[in-house]
C-alpha positions in Angstrom: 52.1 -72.2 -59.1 53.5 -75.5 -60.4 50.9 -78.7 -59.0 52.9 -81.8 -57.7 52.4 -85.0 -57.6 53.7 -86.7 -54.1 55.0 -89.8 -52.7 53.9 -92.0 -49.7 55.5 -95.0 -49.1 57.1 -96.9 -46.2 59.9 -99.0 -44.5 59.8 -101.1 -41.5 57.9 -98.7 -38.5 58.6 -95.3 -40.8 56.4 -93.5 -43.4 57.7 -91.2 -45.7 55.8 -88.5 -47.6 57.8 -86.7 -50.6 56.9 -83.7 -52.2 59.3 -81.5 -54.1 62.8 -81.4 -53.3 61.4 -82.2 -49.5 60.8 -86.0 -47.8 59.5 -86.0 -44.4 59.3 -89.0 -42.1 57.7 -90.4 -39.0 57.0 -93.1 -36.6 54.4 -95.8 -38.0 53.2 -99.7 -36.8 56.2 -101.9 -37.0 53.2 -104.3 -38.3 52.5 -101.9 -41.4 53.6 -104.0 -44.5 52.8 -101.1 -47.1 50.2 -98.9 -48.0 48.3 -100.3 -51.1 46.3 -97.6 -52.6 45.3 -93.6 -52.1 41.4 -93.3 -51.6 41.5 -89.3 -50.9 43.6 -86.6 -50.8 42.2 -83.4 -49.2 45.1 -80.6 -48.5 47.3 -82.5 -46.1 44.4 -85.4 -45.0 45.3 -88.9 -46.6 42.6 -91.9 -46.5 44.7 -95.0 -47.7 44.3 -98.1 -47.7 46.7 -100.2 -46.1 48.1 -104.0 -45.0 49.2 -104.9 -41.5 50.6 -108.4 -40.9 48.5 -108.5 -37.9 45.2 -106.7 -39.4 45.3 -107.5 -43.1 44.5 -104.4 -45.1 42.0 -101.9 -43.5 41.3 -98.0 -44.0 44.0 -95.8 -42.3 43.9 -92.0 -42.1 46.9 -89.9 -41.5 47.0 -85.8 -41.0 50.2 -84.3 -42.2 49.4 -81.0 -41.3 50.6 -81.9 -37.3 53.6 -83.2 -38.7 54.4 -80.4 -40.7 54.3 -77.9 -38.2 56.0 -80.2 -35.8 58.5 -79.6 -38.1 58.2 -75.9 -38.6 57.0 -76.2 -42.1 55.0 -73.2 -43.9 51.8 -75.9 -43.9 49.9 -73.4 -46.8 53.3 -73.1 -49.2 54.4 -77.0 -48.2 50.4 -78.2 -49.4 49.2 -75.7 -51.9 51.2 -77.0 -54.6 49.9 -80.8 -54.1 47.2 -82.1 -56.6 47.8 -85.9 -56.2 49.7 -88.4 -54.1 50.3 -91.4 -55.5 52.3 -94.8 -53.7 55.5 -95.8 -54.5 57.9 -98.9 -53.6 61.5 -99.4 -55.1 
């Protein structure tokens, strides 16, 4: 099995997470400005940093592996392949 690196990023009250040929998006703060940096990755748990307009940066945590299956996503096939995720902004 192939490891992959994936994306988080983020625009206006949407986060998007990117892995493969798949992007999956949902609802975030409308104050989010961007995440700033990737503390942790642990198999679908992500501790990031990240800077609110209202807040300034602070610690956020987000589980994917709700969203995932939400979505009716094979959580173990989607997740397996991950090693790192990494931030990007165009």
């Amino acid at each position: 099995m192939t490891s992959t690196k994936a994306v988080l990023s983020s625009s206006g009250d949407m986060t998007s997470f990117s892995s493969g040929s798949h992007t999956i998006r949902f609802r975030t703060s409308q104050h989010l400005r961007r995440y700033t940096r990737v503390k942790k990755w642990d198999y679908g748990y992500i501790v990031v940093d990240a800077d609110y307009d209202t807040l300034g940066e602070v610690e956020e945590y987000i589980d994917l592996v709700p969203v995932l299956k939400n979505l009716y996503f094979d959580v173990d096939q989607f997740l397996s392949p991950i090693q790192e995720v990494c931030i990007e902004y165009a």
